[in-house]
KOLGU-251390 format. One line per field, with one value per residue: x, y, z of N, C-alpha, C in turn; residue in three letters. Coordinates in Angstrom, 1 decimal. Each point is the difference from the previous one (the first is absolute). Layout:
BEGIN
n.xx [X;...]
n.yy [Y;...]
n.zz [Z;...]
ca.xx [X;...]
ca.yy [Y;...]
ca.zz [Z;...]
c.xx [X;...]
c.yy [Y;...]
c.zz [Z;...]
rest [ALA;...]
***
This chain:
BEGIN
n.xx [96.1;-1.4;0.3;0.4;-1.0;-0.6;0.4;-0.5;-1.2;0.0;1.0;-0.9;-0.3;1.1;-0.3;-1.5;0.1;0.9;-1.1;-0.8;0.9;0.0;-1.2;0.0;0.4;-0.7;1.1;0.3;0.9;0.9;-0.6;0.3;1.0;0.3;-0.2;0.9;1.1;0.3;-0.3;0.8;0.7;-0.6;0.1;1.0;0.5;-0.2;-1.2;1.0;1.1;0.1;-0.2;-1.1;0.4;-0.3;0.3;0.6;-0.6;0.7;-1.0;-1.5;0.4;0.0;-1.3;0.5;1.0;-0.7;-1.3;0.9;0.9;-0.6;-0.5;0.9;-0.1;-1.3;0.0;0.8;0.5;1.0;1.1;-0.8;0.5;-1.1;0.9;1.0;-1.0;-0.6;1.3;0.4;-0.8;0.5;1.3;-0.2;-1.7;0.6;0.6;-0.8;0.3;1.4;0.4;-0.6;1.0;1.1;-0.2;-0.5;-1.5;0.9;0.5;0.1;1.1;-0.7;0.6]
n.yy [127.5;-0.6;-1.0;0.7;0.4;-0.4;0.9;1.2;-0.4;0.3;1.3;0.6;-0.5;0.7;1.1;-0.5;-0.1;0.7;0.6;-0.3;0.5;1.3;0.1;-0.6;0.9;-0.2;-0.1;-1.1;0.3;0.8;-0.7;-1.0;1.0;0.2;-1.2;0.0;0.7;-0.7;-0.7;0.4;0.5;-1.2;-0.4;0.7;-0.8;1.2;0.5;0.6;-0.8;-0.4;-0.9;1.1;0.7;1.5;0.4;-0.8;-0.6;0.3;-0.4;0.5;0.9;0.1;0.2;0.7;0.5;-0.1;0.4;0.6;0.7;0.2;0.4;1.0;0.3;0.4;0.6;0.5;-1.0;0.6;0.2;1.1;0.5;-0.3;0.8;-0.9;-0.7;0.6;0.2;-1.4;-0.8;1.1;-0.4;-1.3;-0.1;1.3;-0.9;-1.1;0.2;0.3;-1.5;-0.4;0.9;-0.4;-0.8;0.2;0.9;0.9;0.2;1.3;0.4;0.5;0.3]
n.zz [63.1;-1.0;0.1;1.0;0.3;-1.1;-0.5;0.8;-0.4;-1.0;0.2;0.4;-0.6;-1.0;1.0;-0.6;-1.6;0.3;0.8;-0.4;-1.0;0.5;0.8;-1.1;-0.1;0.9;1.1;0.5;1.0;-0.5;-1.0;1.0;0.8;-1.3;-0.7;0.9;0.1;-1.2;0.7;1.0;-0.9;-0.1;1.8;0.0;-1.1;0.9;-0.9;0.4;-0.1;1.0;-1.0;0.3;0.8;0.5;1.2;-0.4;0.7;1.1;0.9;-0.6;-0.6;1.1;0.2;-1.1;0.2;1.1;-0.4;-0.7;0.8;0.9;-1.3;-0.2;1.1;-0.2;-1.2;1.2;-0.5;-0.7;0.8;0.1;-0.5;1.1;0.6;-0.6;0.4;1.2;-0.1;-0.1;0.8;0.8;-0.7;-0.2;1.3;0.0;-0.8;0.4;1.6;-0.2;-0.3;1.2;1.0;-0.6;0.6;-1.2;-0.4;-1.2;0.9;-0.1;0.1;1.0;-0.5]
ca.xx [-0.6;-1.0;-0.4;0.7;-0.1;0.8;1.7;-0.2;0.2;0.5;0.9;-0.2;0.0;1.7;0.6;-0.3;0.6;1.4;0.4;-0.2;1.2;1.1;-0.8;-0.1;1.7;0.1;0.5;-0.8;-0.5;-0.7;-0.5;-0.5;-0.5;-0.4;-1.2;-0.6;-0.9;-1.6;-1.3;-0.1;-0.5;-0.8;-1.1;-0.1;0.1;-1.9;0.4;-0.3;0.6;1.1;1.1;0.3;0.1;1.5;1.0;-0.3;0.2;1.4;-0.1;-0.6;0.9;0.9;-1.2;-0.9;1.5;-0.4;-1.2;0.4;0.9;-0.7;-0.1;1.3;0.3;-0.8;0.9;1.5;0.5;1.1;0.2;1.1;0.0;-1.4;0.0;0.2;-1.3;-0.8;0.5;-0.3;-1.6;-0.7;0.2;-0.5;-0.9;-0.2;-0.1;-1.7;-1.1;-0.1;-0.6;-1.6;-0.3;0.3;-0.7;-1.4;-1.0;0.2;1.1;1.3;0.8;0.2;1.4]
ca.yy [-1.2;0.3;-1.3;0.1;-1.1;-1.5;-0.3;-0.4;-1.4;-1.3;-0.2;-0.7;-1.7;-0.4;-0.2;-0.9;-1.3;0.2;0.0;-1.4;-0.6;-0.2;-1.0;-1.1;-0.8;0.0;-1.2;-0.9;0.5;1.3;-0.1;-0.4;1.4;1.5;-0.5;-0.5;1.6;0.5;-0.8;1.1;1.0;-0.1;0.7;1.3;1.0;0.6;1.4;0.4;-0.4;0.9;-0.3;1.0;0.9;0.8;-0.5;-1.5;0.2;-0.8;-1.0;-0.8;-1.2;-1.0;-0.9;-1.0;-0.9;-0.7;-1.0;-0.6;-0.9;-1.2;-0.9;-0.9;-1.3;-1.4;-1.2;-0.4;-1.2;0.2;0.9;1.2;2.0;1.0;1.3;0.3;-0.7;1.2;1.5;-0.4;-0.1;1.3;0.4;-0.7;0.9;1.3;-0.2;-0.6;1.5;0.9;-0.6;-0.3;1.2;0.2;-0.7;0.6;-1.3;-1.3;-0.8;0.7;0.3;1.4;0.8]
ca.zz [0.5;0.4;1.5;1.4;1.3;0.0;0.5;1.6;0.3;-0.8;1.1;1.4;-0.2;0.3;1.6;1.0;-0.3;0.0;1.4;0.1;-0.6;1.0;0.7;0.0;0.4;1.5;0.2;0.1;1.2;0.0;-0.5;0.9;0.9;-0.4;0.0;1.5;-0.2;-1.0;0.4;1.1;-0.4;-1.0;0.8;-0.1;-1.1;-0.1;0.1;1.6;0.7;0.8;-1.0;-0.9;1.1;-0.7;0.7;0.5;1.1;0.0;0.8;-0.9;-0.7;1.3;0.6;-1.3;-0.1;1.0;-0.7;-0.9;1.0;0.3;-1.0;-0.5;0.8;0.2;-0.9;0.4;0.7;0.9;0.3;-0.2;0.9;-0.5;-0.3;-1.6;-1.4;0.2;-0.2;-1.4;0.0;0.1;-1.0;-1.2;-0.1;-0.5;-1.6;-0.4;-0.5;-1.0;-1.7;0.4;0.0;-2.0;-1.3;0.2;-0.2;-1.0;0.8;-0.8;1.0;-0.3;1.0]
c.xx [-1.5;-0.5;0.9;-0.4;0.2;1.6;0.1;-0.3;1.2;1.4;-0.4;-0.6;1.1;0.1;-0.6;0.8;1.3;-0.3;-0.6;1.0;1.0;-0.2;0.2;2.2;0.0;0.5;-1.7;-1.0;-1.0;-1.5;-1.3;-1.2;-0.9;-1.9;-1.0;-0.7;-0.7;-0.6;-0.8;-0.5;-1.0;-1.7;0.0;-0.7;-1.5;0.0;-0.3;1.0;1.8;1.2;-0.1;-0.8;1.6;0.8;-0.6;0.6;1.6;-0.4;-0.6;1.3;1.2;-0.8;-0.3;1.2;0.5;-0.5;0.7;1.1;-0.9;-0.7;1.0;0.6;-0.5;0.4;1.4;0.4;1.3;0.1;0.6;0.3;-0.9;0.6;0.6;-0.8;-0.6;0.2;-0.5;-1.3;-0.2;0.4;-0.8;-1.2;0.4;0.4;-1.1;-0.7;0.1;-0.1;-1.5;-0.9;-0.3;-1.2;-1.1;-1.1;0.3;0.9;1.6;0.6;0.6;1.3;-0.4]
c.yy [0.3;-0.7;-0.5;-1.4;-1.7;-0.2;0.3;-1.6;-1.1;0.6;-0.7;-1.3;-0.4;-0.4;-0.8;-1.5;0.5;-0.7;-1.8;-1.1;-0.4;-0.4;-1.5;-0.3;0.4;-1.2;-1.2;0.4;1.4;-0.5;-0.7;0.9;0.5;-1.1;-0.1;1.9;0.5;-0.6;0.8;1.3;0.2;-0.1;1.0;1.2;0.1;1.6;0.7;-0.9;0.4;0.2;0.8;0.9;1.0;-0.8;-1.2;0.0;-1.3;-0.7;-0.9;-1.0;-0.7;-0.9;-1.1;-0.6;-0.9;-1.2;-1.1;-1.1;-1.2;-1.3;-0.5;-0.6;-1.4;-1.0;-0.1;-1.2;0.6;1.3;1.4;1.0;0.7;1.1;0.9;-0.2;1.0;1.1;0.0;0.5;1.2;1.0;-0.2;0.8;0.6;0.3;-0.2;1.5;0.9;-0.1;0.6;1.6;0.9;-0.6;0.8;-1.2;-1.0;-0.8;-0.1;0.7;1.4;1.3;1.6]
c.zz [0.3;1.1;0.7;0.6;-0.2;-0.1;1.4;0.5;0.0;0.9;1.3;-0.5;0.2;1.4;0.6;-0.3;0.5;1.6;0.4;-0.6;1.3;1.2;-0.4;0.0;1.2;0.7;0.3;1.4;-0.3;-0.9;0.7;0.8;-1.2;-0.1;1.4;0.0;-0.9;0.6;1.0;-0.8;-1.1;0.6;0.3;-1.1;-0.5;0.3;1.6;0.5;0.3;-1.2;-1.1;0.8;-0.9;0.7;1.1;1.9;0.1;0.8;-0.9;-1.0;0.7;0.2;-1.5;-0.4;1.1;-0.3;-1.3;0.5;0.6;-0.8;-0.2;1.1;0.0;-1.3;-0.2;1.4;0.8;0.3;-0.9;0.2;-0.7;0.5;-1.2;-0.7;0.4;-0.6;-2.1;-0.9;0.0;-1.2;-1.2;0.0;0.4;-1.4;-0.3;0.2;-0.6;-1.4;-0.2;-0.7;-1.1;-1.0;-0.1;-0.6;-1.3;0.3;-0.7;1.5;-0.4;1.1;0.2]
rest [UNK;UNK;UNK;UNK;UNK;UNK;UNK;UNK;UNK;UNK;UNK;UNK;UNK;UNK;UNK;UNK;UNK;UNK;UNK;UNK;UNK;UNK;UNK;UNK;UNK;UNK;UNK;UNK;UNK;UNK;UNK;UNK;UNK;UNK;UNK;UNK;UNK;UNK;UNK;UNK;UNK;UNK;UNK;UNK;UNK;UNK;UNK;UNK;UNK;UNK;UNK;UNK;UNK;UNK;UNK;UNK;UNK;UNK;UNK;UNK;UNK;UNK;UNK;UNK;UNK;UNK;UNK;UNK;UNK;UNK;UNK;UNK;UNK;UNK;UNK;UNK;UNK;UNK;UNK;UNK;UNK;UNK;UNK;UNK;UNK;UNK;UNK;UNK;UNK;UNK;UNK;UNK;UNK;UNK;UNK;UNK;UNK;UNK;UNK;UNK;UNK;UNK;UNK;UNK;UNK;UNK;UNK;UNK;UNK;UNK;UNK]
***
C-alpha cells in the first residue's frame, strides 16, 4: 500500500457518518435535549475551554447540565420528572463532549 493515509480518512469519515446515523434514530425527546446542548456547547466550543481540558471537572459538567436543564424547562408547559430528564441530559453531553473532543480541524472524528 503506497498511500495509507486517505484510507485512514475515508475510515474515520465512516464513523463520523456511522455516529451521526445513529444520532438521528434517537427517540423524539432525546432528540430535543441533544439540540438544546449543542447549542450550550457550541459557546463553549473555543480553544481553552473547560470542554477540552484532560480531565474535565465533575462539577463543571453538573453545572452545564444544569444550564441545559433550565432551558429545557423554560420550553416545557407540563409537568415532569426533571430528575430522570437530568440524569438524561448529563448523559447525552458527555456524548457531545466527547464527539466534540474527537473531532479534529477537518472535522473527521478521530478515536
Amino acid at each position: 500500500m503506497a498511500y495509507p493515509m486517505p484510507l485512514f480518512y475515508q475510515e474515520q469519515d465512516t464513523v463520523t457518518r456511522d455516529l451521526e446515523y445513529l444520532q438521528e434514530m434517537y427517540p423524539v425527546e432525546a432528540k430535543k435535549y441533544q439540540k438544546v446542548i449543542a447549542g450550550v456547547l457550541d459557546r463553549l466550543d473555543y480553544e481553552g475551554s473547560m470542554i477540552y481540558d484532560e480531565y474535565p471537572d465533575k462539577w463543571q459538567i453538573y453545572r452545564l447540565t444544569q444550564i441545559v436543564v433550565n432551558e429545557l424547562k423554560q420550553t416545557e408547559d407540563e409537568k415532569q420528572d426533571w430528575d430522570r430528564i437530568t440524569e438524561f441530559v448529563q448523559v447525552l453531553l458527555c456524548c457531545e463532549i466527547y464527539k466534540r473532543r474527537h473531532i479534529n480541524q477537518n472535522g473527521v472524528l478521530m478515536f
